[in-house]
C-alpha positions in Angstrom: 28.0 -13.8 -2.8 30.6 -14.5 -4.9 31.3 -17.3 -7.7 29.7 -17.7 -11.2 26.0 -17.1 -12.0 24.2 -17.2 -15.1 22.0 -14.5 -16.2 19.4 -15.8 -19.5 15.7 -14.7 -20.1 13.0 -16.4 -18.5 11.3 -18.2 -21.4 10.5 -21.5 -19.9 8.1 -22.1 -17.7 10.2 -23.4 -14.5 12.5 -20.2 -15.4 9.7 -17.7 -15.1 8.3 -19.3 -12.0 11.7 -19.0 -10.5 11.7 -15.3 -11.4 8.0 -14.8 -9.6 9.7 -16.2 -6.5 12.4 -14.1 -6.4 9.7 -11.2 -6.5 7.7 -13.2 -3.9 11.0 -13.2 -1.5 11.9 -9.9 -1.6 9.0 -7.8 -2.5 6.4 -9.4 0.1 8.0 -11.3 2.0 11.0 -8.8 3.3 9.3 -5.3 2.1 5.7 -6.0 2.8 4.4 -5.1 -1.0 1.0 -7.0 -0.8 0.9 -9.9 -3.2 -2.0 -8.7 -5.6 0.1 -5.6 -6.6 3.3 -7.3 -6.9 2.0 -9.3 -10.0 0.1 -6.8 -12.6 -1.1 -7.3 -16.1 2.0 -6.6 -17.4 3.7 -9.7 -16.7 1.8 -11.7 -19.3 3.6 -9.8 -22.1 7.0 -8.4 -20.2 10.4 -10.5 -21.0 11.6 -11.5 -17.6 15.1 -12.3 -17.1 16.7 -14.6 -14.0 20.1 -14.6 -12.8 20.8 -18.2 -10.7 23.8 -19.6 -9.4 25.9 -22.0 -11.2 23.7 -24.6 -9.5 20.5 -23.7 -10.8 19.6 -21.9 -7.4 17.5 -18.7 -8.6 19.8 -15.0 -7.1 17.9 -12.4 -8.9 15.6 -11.3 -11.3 14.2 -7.8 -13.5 11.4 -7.4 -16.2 11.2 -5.2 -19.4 8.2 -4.4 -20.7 8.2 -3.1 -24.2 5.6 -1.1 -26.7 2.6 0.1 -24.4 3.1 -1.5 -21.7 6.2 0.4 -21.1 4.4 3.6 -22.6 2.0 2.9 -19.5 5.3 3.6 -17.2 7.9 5.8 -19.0 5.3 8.5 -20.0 4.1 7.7 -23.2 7.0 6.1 -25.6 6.3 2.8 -26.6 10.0 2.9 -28.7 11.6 3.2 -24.9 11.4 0.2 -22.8 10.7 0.3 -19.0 13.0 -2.0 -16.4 11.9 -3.0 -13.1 10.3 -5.4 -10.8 14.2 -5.5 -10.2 15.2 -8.0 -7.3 17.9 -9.5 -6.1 17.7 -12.5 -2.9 19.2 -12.1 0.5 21.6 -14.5 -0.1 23.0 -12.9 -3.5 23.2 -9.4 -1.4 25.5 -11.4 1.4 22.7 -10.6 3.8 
């Protein structure tokens, strides 16, 4: 896909939504993660961030956790934070 996008953290309500739908799409849907391990007790406290097209359609989205959430993933350092729940749509891979 080509053409501009927009990449802001998630920190309203529609945004983040858009972001768990992302994860929805391409973790269960096209890989099969079952839905009660794609969505952990991390989310409540991670900054999620959403990449959409220049019309507002959601393309892709990541998490950070930070403090001990991240320590939870990265081995123990809460002053490292951890990326993930990366994912980006069919549509923004040109699939």
């Amino acid at each position: 896909m080509s053409g501009p996008y927009v990449v802001r953290v998630a920190e309203e309500p529609a945004d983040r939504e858009a972001c768990f739908a992302v994860r929805k799409e391409v973790f269960v849907a096209e890989q099969g993660v079952p839905e009660d391990i794609e969505y952990d007790a991390h989310d409540a406290g991670a900054v999620h961030v959403l990449a959409a097209a220049e019309d507002g359609t959601p393309l892709g989205t990541g998490r950070l956790l930070h403090g001990e959430a991240a320590a939870a993933k990265n081995g123990g350092d809460p002053a490292v934070g951890s990326l993930g729940r990366l994912a980006v749509t069919r549509r923004a891979r040109g699939l």
